[in-house]
N, C-alpha and C positions, 0 to 999 in steps of 0.2 A: 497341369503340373508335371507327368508324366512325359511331355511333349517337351518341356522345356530342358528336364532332366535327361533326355535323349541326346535334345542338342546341345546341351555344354559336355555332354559326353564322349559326343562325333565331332567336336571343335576341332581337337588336333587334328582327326584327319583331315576334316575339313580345310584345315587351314595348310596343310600338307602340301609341299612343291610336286606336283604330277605330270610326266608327258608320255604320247605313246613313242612306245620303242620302233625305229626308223630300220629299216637295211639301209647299206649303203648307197646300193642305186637310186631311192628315194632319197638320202642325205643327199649327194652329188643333182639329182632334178632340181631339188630345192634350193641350191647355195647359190643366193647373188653373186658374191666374193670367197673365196679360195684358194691360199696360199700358206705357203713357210716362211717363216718369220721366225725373227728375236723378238721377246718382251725388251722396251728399253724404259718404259715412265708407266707409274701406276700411280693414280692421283685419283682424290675424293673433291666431288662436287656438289653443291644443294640445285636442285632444279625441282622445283613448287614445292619447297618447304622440306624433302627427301633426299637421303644422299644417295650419287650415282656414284660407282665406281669408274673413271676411263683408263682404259690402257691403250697405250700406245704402242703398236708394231712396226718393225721394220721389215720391209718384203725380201726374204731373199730369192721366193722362187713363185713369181703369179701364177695359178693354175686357172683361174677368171681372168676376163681384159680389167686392169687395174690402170692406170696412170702412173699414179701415183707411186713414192717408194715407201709410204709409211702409210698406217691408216690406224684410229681411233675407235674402237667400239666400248660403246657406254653400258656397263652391266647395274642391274636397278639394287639399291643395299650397300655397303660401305659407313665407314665412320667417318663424320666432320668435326673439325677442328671444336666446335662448338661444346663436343660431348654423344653431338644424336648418335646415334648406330643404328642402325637396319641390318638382320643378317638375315638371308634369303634360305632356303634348307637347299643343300646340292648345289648352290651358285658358285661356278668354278673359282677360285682365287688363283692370282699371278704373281710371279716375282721377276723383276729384274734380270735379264740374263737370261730366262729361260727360252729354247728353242720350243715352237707350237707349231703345229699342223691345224688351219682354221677352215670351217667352213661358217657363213656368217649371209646373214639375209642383211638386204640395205635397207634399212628403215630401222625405224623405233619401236624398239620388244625391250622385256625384261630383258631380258638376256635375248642377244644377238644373234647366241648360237643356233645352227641348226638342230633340229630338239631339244631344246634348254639348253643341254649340251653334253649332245652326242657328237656336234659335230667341232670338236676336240681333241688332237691326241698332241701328246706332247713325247719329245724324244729323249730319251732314258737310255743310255746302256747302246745307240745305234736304234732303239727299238722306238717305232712309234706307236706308241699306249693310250687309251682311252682310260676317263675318267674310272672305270670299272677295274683297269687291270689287264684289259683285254688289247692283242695285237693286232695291228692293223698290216695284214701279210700278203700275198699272192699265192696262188693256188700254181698246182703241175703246170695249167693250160698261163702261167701267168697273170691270171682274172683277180681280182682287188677281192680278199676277203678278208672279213672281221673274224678276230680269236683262232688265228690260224700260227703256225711257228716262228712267224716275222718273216723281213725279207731289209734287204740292206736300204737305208734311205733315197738312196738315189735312183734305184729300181721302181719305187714305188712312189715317188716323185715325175718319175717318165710314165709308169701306169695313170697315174692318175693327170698328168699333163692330158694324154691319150683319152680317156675317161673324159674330160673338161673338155676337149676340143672343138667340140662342136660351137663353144659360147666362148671361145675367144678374142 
């Protein structure tokens, strides 16, 4: 009885969205695909019974070899026309129109992102922010770092062009 009472106790955490926290330069080893983009289409999907959220991007600057000018990543949770809802705890949402800084694995995850998602920032004010609040800026020497004073987007679009270059 005691055993049982433990675990509906540790449920929530248990059931709690967790990843470990990434640096950068693991974010960037890790990201299949990496670019800036517009959000242009945020659509709900059922795929085996579950709704998938997709958004759809436009490329405006590939930091990975891309093809493509627009690309599709499917985040797991979303509501269907039906009524179902799934909401995922920290599953980033999108809207329309918004400018995002993506790092994203190719394949099938909850979330696409790199670290759930860390690898995330979206542009606010000139500033590219991570889900936390935190900026994504350049140091004296120029080097890509996170929660530093920012840095203009197009600087750090060439940083991290430079940063990507290897896998393009």
């Amino acid at each position: 009885m005691k055993r049982l009472l433990m675990v509906l106790l540790m449920l929530p955490f248990l059931l709690a969205t967790t990843y470990n926290d990434l640096s950068l330069s693991q974010m960037i080893e890790r990201a299949d695909l990496a670019f800036f983009g517009k959000v242009t289409v945020v659509r709900t999907e059922e795929r085996f019974g579950d709704p998938w959220t997709v958004v759809t991007f436009d490329i405006t600057t590939a930091l990975t070899s891309l093809e493509q000018k627009q690309v599709d990543l499917a985040f797991f949770g979303g509501s269907l026309p039906s009524g179902r809802t799934l909401t995922v705890n920290l599953m980033p949402n999108f809207s329309p129109g918004e400018e995002v800084l993506i790092f994203a694995y190719d394949g099938d995850f909850y979330s696409p992102l790199v670290g759930f998602r860390q690898g995330l920032w979206r542009l606010q004010n000139d500033l590219f922010l991570d889900e936390e609040g935190r900026r994504l800026s350049l140091d004296d020497k120029g080097e890509l770092v996170r929660d530093g004073l920012g840095a203009d987007p197009a600087s750090l679009l060439d940083a991290l062009s430079r940063a990507f270059g290897g896998r393009k």
